[in-house]
N, C-alpha and C positions, 0 to 999 in steps of 0.2 A: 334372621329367620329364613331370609330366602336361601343362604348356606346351606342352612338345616334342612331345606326343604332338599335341595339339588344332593344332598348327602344321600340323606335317606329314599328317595327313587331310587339312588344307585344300589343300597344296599341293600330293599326292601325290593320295591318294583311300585307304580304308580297305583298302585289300588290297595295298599296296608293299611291298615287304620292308624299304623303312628303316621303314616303321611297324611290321613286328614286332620289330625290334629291339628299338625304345622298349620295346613290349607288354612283351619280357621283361626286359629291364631293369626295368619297373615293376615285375614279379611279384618280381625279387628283394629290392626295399625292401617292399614287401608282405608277403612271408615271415618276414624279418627282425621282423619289426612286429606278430610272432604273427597275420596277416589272412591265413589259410591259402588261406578260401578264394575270397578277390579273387585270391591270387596263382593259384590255380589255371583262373580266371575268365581271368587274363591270358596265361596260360600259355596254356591252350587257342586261343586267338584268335590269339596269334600262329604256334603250330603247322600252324593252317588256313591262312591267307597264305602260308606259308613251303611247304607241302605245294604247296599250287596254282600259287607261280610261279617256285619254285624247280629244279635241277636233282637228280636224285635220292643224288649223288654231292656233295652243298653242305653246309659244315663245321658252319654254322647251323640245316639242317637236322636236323643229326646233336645239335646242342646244345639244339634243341629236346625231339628225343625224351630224350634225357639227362635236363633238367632236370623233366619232367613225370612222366617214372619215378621218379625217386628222391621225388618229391612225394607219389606215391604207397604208393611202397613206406614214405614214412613215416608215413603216414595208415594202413596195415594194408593197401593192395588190392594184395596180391605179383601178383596175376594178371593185373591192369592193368598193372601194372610190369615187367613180366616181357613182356608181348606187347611193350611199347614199345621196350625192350631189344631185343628181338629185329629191329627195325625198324632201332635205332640201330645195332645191328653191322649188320645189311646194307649198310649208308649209310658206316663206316668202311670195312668191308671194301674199298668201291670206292676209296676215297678214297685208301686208305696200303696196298692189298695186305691179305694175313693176317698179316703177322710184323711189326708195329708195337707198341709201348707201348701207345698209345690202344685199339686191338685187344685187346692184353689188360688193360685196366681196364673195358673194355665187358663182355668176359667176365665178368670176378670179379664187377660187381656184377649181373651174370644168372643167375650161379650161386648167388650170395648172394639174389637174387627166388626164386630155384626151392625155395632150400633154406626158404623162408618156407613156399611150397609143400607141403613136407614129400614134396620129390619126391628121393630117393637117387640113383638115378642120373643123371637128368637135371642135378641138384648137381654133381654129384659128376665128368663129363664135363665141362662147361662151367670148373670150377674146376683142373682138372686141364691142361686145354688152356692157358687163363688163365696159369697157373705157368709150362707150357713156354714161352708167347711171351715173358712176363716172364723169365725163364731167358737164351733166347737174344738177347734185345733190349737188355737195360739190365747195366750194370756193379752188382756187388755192393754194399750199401749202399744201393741206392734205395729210399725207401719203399714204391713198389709192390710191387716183388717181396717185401718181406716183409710187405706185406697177404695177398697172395697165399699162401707158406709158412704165413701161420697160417691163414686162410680154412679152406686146403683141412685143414689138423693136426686144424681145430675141428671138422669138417665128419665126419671119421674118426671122432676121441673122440665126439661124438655119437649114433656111429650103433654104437658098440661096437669099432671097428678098430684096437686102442690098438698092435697091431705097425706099423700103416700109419702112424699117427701121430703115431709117437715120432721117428723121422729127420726126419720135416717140421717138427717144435715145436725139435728141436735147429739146425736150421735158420736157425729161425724167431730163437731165441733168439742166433745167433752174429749175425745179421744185427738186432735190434735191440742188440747191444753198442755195434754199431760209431755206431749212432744213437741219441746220449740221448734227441734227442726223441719217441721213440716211448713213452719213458715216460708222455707227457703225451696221449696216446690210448686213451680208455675202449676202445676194440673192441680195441686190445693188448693192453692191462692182462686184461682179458678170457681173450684169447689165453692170457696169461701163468696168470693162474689157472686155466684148463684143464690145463693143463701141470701144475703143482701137483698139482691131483686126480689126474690119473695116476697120476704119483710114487709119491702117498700111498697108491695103491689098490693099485696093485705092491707095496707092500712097502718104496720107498727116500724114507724120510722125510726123512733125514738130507739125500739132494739134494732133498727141494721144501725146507727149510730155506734152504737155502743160495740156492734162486732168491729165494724170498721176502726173504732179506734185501737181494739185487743189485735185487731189483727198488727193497725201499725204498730203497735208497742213492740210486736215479737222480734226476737234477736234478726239481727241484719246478717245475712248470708257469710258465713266463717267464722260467726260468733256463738251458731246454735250448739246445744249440746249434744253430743252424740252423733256430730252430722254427717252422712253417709255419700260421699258422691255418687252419680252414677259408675257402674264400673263394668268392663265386658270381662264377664266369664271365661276362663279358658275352658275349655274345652276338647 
């Protein structure tokens, strides 16, 4: 990649857009490789290229802000994350309308910035919204929409709204049945043990028992069906 990279400056000139490509494609063996922050060094560089000769409705633009926000939000700066996000849905939105998939994963992980934030409603809108385009866009059983059901469930139990967020964890919970592999996801598992607490705090032990043991049953991580690693996008 970095061949690739010192090729095409030659041939191109440092500001093409096939050279931010390279840029973020480098940033993701970067990342991988614990070199947080070359990847964020490459990140950056290529988001400037892509800013300046791109159209503002262009999918690599949109995967730019994407990849630089979640880089952040994992580093702790939700606020830098959260403004990029907000970049990146503008840039979807033109791209696929409001009522796309993509549209709503851009949401959830905005709402999921904000709620870093420790901002309620601003969470709590963006997460909500999130749900309904997942709702109305994708068939039952896709992982997003049940990122989304627990997201917004967690989002409720957090903030004390355990009537709000008992139909969304029950939800949440019919819609990871139907997907083993959701057992092999710390942020469900998560999910799953919030739900638990509830339970327990209510009064009905008897059913957080009974999740807890459905949860241990589920396939052991490389046994699920259909199970998706994480994976970074090129771009």
């Amino acid at each position: 990649m970095r061949r690739a990279l010192a090729l095409g400056e030659r041939l191109w000139g440092k500001r093409d857009p096939r050279v931010a490509k390279v840029l973020h494609n480098l940033s993701g063996i970067a990342y991988y490789r614990g070199r947080a922050a070359d990847a964020e060094r490459l990140l950056e560089r290529s988001l400037a290229i892509r800013e300046a000769t791109l159209a503002s409705d262009d999918p690599d633009l949109a995967g730019s802000y994407e990849a630089l926000a979640l880089l952040r939000r994992r580093q702790g700066r939700a606020a830098a994350a959260a403004a990029l996000l907000e970049r990146q849905l503008a840039t979807v939105e033109k791209i696929y309308g409001t009522e796309h998939p993509e549209v709503a994963r851009v949401l959830l992980n905005l709402g999921l910035a904000r709620a870093d934030l420790g901002e309620d409603d601003g969470a709590r809108g963006r997460l909500e919204r999130a749900l309904a385009v997942a709702e109305r866009t994708l068939k039952p059983g896709q992982p997003l929409l049940a990122r989304a059901l627990g997201s917004l469930a967690d989002h409720h139990f957090k903030h004390g709204r355990f009537a709000a967020a008992e139909p969304l964890y029950r939800r949440f919970m019919a819609q990871r049945a139907e997907r083993a592999e959701a057992a092999t996801d710390p942020e469900r598992d998560a999910t799953v043990g919030n739900w638990v607490r509830l339970l327990r705090a209510s009064g009905r032990d008897a059913e957080a028992a009974r999740v807890e043991a459905s949860a241990a049953a589920a396939p052991a991580p490389g046994q699920a069906r259909g199970s998706q690693a994480g994976r970074a996008r090129e771009r």
